[in-house]
C-alpha positions in Angstrom: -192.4 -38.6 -67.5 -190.5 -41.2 -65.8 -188.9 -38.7 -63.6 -192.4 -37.9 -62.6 -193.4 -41.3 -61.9 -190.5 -42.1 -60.2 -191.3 -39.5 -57.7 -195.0 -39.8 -57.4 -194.3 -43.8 -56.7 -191.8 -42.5 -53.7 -194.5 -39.9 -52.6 -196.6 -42.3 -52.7 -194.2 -45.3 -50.3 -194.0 -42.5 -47.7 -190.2 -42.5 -48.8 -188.0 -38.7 -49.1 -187.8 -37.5 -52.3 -184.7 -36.8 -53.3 -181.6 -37.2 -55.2 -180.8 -40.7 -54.5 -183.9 -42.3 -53.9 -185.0 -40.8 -56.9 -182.3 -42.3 -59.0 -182.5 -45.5 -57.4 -186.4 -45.9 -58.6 -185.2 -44.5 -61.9 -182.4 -47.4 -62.1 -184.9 -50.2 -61.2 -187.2 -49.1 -63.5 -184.0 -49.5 -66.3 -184.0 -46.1 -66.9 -180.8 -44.2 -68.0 -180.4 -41.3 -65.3 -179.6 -38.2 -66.3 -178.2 -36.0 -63.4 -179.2 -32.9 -64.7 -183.1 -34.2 -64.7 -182.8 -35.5 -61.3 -181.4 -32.3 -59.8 -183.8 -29.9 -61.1 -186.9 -32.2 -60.6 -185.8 -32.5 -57.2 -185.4 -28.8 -56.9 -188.6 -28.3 -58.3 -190.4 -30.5 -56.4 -188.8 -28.4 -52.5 -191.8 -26.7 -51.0 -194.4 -28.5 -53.1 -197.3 -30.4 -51.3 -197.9 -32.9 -53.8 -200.9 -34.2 -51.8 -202.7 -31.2 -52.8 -201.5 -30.8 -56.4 -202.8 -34.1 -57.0 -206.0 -33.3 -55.4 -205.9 -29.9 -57.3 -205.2 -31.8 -61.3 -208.5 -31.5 -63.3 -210.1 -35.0 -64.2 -212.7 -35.0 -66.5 -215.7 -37.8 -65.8 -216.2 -39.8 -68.3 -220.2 -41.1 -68.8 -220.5 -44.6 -69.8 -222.4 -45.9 -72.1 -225.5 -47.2 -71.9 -225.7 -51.3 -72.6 -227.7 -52.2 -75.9 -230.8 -55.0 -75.3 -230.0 -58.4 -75.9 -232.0 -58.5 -79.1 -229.8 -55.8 -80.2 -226.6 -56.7 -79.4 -225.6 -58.7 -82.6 -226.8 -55.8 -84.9 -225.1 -53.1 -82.4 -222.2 -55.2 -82.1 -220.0 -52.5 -84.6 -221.3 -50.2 -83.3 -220.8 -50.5 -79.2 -217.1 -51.3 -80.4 -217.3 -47.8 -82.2 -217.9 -46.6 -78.3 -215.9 -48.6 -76.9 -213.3 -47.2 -79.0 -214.3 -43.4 -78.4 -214.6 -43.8 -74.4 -210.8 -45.6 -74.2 -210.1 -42.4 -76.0 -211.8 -39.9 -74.2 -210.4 -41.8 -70.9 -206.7 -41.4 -72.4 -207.4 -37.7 -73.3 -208.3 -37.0 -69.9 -205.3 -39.2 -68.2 -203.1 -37.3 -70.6 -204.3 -33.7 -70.1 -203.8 -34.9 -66.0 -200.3 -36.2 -66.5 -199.7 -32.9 -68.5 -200.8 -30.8 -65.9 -198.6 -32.8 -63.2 -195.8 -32.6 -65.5 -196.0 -28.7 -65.6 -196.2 -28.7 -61.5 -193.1 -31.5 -61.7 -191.1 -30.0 -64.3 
């Protein structure tokens, strides 16, 4: 994924993607390059618009919960954590199943 990332942060400074810009993100970050992974992500990445893939990747809303009355809040406190709890994972679901799908345009 951080051959991903590394791109979509130069897509995203305006810079070329490409072999050495892409490794020099990578070895900021303190990643280990492999030149393999760089060549083919960079290959796979000629031709794409990635304005439009990102505009394309499928987020799902998430609803947010409605607050509990003050008088309630004490007794409810277990409980709105319980929610709290399931929308952080419903939100990482959905960032997840959106990385997955960029990963798949990416390679």
């Amino acid at each position: 994924m951080e051959y991903v990332y590394a791109a979509l942060l130069l897509h995203s400074a305006g810079k070329e993607i490409n072999e050495e810009n892409l490794k020099a993100v990578l070895e900021a970050a303190g990643v280990e390059v492999d030149e393999a992974r760089v060549k083919a992500l960079v290959s796979a990445l000629e031709g794409i618009d990635i304005d439009e893939a990102i505009s394309k990747a499928a987020f799902a809303p998430v609803a947010a919960a409605p607050a509990p009355a003050a008088a309630e809040a004490t007794a409810e406190a277990g409980e709105e954590k319980k929610e709290e709890e399931k929308k952080e994972e419903e939100e990482e679901k959905a960032e997840e199943e959106a990385l997955e799908g960029l990963g798949a345009l990416f390679g």
